[in-house]
MARBA-3410 file (N, C-alpha, C, O; in Angstrom, 1 decimal):
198
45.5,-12.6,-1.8,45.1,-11.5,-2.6,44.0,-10.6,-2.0,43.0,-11.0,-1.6 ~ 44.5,-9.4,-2.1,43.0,-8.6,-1.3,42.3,-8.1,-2.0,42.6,-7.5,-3.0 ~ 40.7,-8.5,-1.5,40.0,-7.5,-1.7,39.7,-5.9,-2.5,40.3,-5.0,-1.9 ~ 39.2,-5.7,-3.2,38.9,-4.0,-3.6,37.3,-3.8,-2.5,36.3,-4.4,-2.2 ~ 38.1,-2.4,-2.4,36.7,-1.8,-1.4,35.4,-2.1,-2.1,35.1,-2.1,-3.3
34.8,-2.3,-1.1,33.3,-1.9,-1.5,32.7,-3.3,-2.4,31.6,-3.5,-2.9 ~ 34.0,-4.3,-2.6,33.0,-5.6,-2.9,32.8,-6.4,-2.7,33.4,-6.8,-1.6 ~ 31.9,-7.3,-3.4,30.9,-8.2,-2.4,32.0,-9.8,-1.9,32.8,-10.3,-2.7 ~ 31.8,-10.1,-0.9,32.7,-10.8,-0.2,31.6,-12.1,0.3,30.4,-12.1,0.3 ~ 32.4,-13.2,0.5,30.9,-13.9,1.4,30.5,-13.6,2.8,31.2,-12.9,3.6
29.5,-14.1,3.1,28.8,-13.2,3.5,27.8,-12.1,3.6,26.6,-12.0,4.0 ~ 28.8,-11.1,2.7,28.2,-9.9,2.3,26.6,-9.9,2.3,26.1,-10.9,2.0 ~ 25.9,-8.9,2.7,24.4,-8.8,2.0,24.0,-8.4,1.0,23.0,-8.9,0.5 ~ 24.5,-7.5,0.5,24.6,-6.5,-1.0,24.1,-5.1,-0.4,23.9,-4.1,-1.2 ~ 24.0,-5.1,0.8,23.4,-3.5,1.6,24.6,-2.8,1.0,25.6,-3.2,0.4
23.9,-1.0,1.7,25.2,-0.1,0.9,26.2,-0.4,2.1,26.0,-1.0,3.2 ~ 27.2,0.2,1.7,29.1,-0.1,1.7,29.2,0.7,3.0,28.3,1.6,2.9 ~ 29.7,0.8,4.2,30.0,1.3,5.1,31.6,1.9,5.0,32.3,2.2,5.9 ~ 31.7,2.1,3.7,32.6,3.2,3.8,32.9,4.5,4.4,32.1,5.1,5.1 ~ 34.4,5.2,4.0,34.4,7.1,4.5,33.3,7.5,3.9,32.9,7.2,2.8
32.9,8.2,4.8,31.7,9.6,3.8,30.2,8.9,4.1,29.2,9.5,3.8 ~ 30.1,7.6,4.8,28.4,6.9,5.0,27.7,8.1,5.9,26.6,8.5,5.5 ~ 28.1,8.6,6.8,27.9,9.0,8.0,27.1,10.5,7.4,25.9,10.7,7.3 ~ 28.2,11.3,6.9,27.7,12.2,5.9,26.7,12.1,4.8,25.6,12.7,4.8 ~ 27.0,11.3,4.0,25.3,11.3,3.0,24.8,10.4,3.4,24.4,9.6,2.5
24.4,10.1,4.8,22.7,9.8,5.1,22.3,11.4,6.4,21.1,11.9,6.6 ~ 23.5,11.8,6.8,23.2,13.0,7.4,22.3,14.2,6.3,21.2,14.7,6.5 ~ 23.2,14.3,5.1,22.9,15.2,4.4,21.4,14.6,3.4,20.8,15.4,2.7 ~ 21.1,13.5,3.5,20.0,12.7,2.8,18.9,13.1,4.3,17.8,13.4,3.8 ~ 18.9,13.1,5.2,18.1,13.1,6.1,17.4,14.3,6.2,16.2,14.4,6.2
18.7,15.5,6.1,18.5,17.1,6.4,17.5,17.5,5.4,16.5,18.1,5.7 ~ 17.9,17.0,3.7,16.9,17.5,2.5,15.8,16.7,3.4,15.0,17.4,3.9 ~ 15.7,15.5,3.7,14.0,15.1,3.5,13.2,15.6,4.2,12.0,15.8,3.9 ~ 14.0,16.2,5.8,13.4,16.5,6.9,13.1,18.2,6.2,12.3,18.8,6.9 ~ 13.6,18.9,4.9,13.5,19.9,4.6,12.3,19.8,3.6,11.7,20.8,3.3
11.9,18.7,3.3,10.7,19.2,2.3,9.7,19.8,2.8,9.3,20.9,2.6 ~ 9.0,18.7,3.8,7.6,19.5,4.5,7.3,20.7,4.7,6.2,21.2,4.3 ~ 8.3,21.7,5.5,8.2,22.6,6.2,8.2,23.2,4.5,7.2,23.8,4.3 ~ 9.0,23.2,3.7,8.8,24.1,2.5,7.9,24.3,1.8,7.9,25.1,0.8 ~ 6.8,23.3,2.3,5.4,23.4,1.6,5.0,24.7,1.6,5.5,25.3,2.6
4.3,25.3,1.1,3.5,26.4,1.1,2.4,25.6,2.4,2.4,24.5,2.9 ~ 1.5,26.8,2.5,0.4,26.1,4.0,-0.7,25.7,3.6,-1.4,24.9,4.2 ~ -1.3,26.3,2.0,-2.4,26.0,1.1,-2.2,24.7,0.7,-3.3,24.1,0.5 ~ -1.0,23.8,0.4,-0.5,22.9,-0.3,-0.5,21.5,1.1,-0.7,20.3,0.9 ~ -0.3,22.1,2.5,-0.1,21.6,3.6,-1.8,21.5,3.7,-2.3,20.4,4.0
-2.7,22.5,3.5,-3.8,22.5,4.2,-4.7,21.5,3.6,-5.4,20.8,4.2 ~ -4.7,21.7,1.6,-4.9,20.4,1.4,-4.9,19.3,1.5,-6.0,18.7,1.3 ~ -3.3,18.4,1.9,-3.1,17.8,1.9,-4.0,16.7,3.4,-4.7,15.7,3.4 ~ -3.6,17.7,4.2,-4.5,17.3,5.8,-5.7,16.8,5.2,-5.8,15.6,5.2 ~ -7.2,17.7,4.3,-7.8,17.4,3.9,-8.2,16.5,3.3,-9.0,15.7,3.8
-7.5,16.1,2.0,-7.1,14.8,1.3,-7.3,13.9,2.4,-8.3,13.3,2.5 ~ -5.9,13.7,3.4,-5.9,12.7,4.6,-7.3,12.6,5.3,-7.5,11.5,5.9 ~ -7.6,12.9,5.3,-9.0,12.8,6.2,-10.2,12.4,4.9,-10.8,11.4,5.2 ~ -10.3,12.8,4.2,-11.1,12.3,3.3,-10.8,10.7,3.1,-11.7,9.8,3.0 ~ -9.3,10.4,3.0,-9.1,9.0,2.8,-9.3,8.2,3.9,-9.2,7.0,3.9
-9.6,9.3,5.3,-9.4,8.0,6.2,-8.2,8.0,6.9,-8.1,7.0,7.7 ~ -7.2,8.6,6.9,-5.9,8.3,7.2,-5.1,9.4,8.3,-5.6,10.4,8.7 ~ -4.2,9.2,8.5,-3.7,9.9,9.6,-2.7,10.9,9.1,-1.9,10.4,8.3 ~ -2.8,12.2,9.3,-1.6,12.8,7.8,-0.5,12.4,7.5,0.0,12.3,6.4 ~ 0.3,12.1,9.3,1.6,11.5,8.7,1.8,10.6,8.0,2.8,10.7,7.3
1.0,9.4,7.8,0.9,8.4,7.4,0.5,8.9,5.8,1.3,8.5,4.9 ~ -0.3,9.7,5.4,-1.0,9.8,4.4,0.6,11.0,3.1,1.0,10.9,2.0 ~ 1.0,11.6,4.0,2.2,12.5,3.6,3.5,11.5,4.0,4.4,12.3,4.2 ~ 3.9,10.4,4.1,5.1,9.8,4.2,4.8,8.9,2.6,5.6,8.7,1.6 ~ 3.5,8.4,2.7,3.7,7.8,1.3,3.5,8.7,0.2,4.0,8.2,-0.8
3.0,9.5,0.0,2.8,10.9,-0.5,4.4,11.4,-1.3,4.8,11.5,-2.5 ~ 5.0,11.7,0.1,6.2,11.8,-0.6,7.3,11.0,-1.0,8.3,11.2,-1.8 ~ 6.8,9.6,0.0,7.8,8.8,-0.5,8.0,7.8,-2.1,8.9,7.2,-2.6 ~ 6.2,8.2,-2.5,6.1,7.8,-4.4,5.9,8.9,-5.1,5.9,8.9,-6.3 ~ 5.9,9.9,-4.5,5.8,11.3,-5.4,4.3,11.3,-6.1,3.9,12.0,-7.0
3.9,10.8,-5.7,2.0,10.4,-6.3,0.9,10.6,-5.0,1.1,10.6,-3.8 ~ -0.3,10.8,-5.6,-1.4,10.5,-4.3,-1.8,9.2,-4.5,-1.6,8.2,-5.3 ~ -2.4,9.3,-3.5,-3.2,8.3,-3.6,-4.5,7.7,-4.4,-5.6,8.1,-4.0 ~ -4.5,7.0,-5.3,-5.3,6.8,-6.0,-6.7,5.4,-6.3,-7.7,5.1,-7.0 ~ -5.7,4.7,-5.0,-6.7,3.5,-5.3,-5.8,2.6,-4.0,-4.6,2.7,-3.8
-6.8,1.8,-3.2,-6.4,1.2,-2.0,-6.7,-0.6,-2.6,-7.7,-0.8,-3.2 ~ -5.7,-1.5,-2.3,-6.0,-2.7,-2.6,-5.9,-3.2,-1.6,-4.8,-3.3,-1.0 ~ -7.3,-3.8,-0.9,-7.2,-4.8,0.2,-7.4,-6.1,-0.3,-8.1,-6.5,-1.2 ~ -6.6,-7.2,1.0,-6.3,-8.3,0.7,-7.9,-8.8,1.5,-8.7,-8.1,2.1 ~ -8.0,-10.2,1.3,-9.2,-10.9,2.0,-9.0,-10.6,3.1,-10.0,-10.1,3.6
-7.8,-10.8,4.1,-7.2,-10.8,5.5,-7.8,-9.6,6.0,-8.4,-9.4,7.1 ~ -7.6,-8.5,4.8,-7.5,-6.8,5.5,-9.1,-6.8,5.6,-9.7,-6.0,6.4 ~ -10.0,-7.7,4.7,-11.4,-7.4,4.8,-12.4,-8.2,5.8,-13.6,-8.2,6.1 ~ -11.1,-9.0,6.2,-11.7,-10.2,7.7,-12.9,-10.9,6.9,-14.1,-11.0,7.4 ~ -12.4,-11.6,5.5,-12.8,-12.6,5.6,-13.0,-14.0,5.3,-13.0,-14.2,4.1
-13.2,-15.0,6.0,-13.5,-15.9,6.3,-13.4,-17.1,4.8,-14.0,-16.7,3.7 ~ -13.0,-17.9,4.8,-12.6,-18.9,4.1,-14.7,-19.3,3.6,-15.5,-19.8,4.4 ~ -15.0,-19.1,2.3,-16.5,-19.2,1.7,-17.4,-17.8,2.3,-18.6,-17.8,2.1 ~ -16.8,-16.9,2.8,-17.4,-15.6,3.1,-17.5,-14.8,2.1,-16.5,-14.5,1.4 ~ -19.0,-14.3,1.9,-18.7,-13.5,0.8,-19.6,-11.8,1.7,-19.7,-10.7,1.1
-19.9,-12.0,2.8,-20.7,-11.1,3.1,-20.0,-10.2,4.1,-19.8,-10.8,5.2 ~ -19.6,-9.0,4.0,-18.6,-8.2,4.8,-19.2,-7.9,6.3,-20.5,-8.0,6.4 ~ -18.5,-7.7,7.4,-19.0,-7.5,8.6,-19.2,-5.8,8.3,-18.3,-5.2,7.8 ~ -20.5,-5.3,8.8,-21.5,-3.9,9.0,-20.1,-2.8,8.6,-19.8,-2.6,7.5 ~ -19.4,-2.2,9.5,-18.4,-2.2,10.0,-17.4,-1.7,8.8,-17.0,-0.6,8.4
-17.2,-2.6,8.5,-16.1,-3.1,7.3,-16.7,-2.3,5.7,-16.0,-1.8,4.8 ~ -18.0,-2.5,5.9,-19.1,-2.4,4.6,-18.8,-0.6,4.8,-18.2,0.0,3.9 ~ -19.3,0.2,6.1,-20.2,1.4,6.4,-18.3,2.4,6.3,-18.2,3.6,6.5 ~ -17.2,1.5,6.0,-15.9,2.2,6.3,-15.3,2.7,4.5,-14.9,3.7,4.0 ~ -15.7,0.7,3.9,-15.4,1.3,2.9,-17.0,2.1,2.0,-17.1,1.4,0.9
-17.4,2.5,2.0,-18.2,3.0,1.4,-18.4,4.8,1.7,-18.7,5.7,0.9 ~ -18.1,4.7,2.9,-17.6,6.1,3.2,-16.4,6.6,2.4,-16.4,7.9,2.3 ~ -15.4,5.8,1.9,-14.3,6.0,0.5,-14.7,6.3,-0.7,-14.0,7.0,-1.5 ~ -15.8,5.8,-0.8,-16.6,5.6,-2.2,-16.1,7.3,-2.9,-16.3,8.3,-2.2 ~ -15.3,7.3,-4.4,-15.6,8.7,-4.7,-13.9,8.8,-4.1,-13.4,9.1,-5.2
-13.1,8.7,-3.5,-12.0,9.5,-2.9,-10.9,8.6,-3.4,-9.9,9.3,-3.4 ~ -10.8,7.5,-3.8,-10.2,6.8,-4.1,-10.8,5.0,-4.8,-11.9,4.7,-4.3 ~ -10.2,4.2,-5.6,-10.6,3.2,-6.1,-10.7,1.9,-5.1,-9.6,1.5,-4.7 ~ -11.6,1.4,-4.8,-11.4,0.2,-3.9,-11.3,-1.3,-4.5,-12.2,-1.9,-4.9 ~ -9.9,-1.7,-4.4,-9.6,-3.3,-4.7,-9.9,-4.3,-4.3,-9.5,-4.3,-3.2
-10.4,-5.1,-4.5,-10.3,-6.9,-3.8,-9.6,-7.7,-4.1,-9.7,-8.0,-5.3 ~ -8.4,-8.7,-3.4,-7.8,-9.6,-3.8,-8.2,-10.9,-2.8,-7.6,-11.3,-1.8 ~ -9.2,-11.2,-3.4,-9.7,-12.3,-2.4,-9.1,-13.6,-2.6,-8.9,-13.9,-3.8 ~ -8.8,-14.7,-1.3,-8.0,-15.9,-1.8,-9.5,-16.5,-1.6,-10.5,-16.1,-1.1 ~ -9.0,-17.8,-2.5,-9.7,-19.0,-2.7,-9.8,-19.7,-1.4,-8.8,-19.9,-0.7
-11.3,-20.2,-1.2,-11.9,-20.7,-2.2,-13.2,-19.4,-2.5,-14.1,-19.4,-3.4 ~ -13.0,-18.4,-1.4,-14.2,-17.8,-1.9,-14.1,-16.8,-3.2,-13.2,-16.0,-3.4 ~ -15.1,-17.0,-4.0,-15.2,-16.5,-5.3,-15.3,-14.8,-5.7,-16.4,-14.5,-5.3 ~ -14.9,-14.1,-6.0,-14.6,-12.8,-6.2,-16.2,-12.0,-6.4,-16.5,-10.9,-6.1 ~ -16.7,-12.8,-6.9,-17.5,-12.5,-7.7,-19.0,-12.5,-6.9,-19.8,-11.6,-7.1
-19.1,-13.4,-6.1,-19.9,-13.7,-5.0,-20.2,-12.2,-3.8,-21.1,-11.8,-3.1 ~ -18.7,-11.9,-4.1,-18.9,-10.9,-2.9,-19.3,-9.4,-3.5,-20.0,-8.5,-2.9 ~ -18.5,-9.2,-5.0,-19.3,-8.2,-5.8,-20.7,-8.7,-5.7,-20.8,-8.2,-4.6 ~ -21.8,-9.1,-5.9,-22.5,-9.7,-5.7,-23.5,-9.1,-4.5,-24.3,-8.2,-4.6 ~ -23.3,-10.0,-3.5,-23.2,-9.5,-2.0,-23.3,-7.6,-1.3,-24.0,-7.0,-0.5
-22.4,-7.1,-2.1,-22.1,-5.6,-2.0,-22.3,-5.4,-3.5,-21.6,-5.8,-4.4 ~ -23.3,-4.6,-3.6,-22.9,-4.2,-5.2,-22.2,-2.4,-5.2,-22.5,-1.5,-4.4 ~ -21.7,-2.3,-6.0,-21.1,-1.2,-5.8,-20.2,-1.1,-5.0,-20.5,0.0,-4.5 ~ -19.0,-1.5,-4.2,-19.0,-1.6,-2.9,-17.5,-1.1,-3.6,-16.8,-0.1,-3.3 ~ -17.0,-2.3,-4.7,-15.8,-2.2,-4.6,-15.4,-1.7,-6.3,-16.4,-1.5,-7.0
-14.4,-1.5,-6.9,-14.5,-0.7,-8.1,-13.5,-2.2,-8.8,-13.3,-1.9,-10.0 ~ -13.1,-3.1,-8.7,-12.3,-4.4,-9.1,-12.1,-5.0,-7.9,-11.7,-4.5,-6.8 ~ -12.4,-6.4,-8.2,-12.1,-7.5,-7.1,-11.7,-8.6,-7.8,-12.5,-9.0,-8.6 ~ -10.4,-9.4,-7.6,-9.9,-10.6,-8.3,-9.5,-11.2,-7.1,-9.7,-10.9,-6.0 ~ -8.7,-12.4,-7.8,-7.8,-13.8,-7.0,-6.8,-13.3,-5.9,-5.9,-12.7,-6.5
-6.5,-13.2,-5.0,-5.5,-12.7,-4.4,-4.2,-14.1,-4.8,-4.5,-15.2,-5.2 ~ -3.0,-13.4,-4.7,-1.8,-14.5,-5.0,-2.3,-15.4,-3.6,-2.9,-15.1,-2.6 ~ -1.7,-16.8,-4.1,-1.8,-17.2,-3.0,-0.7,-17.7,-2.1,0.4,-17.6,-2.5 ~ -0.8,-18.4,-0.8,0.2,-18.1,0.5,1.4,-18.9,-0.2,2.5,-18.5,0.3 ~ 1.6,-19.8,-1.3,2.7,-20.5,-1.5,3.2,-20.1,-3.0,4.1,-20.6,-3.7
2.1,-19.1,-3.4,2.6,-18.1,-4.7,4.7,-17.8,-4.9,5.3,-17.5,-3.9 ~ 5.3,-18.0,-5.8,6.5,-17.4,-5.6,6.4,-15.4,-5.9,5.4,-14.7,-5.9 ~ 7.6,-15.2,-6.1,7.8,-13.9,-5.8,7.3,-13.1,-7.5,6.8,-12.0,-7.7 ~ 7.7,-14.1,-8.4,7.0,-13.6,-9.7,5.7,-13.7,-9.7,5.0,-12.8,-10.2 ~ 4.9,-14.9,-9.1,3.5,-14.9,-9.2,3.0,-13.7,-8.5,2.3,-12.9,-9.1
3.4,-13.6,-7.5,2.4,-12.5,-6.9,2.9,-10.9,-7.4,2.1,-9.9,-7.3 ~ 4.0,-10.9,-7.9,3.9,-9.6,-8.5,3.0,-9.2,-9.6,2.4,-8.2,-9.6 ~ 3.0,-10.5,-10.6,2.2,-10.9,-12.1,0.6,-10.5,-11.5,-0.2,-9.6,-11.7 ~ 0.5,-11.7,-10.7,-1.2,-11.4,-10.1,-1.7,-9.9,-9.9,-2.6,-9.3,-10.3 ~ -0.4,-9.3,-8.8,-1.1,-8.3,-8.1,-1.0,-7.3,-8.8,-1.7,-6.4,-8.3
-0.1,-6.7,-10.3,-0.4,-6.1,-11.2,-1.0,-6.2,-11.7,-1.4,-5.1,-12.1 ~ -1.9,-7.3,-12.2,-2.6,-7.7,-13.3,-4.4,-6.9,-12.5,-5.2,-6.2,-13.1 ~ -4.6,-7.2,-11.4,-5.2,-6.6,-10.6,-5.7,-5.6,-11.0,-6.8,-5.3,-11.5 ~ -4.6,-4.9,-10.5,-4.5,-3.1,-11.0,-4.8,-2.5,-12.7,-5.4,-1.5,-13.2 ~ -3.8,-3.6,-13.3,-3.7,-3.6,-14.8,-5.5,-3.2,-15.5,-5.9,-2.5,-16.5
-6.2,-4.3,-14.2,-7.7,-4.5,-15.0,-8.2,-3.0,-15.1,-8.7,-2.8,-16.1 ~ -8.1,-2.1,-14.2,-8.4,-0.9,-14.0,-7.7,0.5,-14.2,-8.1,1.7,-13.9 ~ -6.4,-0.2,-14.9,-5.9,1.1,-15.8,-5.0,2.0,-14.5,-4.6,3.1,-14.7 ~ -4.8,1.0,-13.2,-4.2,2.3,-12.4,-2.8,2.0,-12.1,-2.4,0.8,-12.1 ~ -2.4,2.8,-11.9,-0.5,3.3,-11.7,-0.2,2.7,-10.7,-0.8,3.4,-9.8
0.6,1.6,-10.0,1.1,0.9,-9.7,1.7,1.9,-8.1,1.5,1.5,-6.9 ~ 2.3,3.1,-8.5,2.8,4.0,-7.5,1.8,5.3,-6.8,2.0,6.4,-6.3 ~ 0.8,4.8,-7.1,-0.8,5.5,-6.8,-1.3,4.2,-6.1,-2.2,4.6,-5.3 ~ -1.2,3.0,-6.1,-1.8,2.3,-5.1,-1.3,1.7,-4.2,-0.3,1.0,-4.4 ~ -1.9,2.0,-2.5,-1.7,1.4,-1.3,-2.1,0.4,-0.8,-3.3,0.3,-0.7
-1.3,-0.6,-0.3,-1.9,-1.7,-0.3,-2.3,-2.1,1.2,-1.3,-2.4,1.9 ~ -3.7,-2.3,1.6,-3.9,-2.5,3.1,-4.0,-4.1,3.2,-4.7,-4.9,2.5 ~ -3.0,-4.1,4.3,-3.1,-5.7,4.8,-3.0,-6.2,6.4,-2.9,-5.4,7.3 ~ -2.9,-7.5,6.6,-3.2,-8.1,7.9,-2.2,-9.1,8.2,-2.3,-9.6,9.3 ~ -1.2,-9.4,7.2,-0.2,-10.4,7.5,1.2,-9.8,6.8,1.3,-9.0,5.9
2.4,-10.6,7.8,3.2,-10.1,7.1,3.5,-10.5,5.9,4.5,-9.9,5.4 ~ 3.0,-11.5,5.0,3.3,-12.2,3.8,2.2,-11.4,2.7,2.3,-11.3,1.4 ~ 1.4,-11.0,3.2,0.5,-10.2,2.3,1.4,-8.9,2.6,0.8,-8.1,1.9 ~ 2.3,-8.2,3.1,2.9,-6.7,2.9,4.1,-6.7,1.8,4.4,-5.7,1.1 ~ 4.7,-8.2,1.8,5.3,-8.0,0.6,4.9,-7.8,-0.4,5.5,-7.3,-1.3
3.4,-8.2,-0.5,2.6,-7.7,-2.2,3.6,-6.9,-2.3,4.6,-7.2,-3.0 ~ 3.4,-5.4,-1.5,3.9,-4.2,-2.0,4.8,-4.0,-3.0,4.7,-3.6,-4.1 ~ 5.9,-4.7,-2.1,7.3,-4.5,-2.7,7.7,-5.4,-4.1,8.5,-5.2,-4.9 ~ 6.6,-6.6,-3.8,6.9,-7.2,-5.3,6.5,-6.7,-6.6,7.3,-6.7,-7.6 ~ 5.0,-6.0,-6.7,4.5,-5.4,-7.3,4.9,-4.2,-7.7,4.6,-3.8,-8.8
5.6,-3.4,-6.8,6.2,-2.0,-6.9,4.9,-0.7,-6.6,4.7,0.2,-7.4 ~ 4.3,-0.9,-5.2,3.2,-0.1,-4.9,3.3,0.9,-4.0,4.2,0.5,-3.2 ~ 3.0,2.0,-3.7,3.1,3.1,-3.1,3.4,2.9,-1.4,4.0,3.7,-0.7 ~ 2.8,1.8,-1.1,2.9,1.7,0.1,1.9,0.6,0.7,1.0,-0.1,0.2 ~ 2.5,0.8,1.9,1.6,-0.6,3.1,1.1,-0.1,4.2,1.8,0.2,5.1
-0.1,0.1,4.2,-1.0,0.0,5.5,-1.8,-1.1,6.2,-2.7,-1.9,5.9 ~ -1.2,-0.8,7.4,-2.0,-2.1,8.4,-3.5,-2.2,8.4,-4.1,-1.2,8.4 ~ -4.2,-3.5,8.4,-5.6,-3.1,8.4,-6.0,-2.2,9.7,-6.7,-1.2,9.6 ~ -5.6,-2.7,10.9,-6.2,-2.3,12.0,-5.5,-0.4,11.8,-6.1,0.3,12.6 ~ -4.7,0.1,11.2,-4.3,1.6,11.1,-5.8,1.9,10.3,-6.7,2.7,10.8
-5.8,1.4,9.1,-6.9,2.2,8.0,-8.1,1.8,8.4,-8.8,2.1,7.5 ~ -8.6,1.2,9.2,-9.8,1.2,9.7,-10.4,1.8,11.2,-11.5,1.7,11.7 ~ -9.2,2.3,11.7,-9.1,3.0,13.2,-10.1,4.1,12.9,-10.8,4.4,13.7 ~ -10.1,4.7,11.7,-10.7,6.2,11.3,-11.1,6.3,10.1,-10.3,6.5,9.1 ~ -12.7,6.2,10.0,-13.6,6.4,9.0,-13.5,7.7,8.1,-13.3,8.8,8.8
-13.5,7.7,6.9,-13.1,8.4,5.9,-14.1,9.9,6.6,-15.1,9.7,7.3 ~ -13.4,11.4,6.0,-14.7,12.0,6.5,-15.3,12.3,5.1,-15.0,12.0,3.9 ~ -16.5,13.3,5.6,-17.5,13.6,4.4,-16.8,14.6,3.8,-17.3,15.1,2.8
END
């Protein structure tokens, strides 16, 4: 007995269908996206650059997640990994401190620190530094825990899920993103290459 097109078979992955017509709507999906930019007005472009640079960020990078949540950026959540630190560390390397604080004002700064070191210790340590710091999920978290955690995160602070980026250092901490449902993933070594401007 055969098959009907287009369903799932074993094997299968659940990706889209390589049917007639793929070729075409990702051509014609490609053309609109590659069409937005240029349609910006240049006041709307010139901002934007600005924005980027205020955050620290490189524009492409800052305009790919931009358009790809339809949001700005509103708040960055780094993992302990992304803040380099150290299992009972609560005291940030110079560096790390003089990067995020140059943010201060431009966007919300997160902590999701894993255990054993205490969240609280490091607010503490830096006062002002960071605007919310909690538990990061941890490495053997399932896929509901760390979504639960890393909203709840956000939740404490009232911000929009598709407004925050999340900077990390592993690949098990970039799925945050996608479990949580966040704007995007930046590498630590990208968002720390270039200090926010004044």
């Amino acid at each position: 007995m055969g098959e009907r097109p287009g369903s799932a078979e074993i094997g299968h992955n659940g990706g889209p269908t390589m049917e007639a017509g793929f070729g075409f709507r990702k051509l014609a999906w490609t053309k609109a996206r590659s069409a937005l930019l240029p349609s910006l007005p240049l006041e709307v472009v010139r901002l934007r650059v600005t924005r980027a640079k205020r955050l620290g960020l490189p524009y492409q990078t800052y305009a790919t997640i931009r358009a790809t949540s339809g949001h700005d950026i509103v708040a960055f959540l780094f993992s302990g990994n992304a803040l380099d630190l150290r299992p009972g560390q609560a005291v940030l390397a110079p560096s790390v401190t003089a990067h995020l604080d140059a943010l201060g004002g431009q966007a919300d700064r997160i902590g999701a620190i894993y255990a054993p070191t205490d969240p609280q210790a490091i607010a503490a340590a830096q006062p002002g530094l960071f605007e919310g710091l909690g538990r990061a999920p941890g490495f053997t978290a399932t896929w509901r825990e760390t979504r639960e955690g890393v909203r709840a995160l956000l939740a404490a602070r009232g911000l929009p899920r598709d407004g925050v980026v999340l900077v990390a250092a592993t690949s098990i901490e970039r799925g945050w993103s996608s479990a949580a449902g966040l704007a995007g993933t930046i590498d630590r070594a990208t968002f720390f290459a270039t200090p926010p401007a004044a």
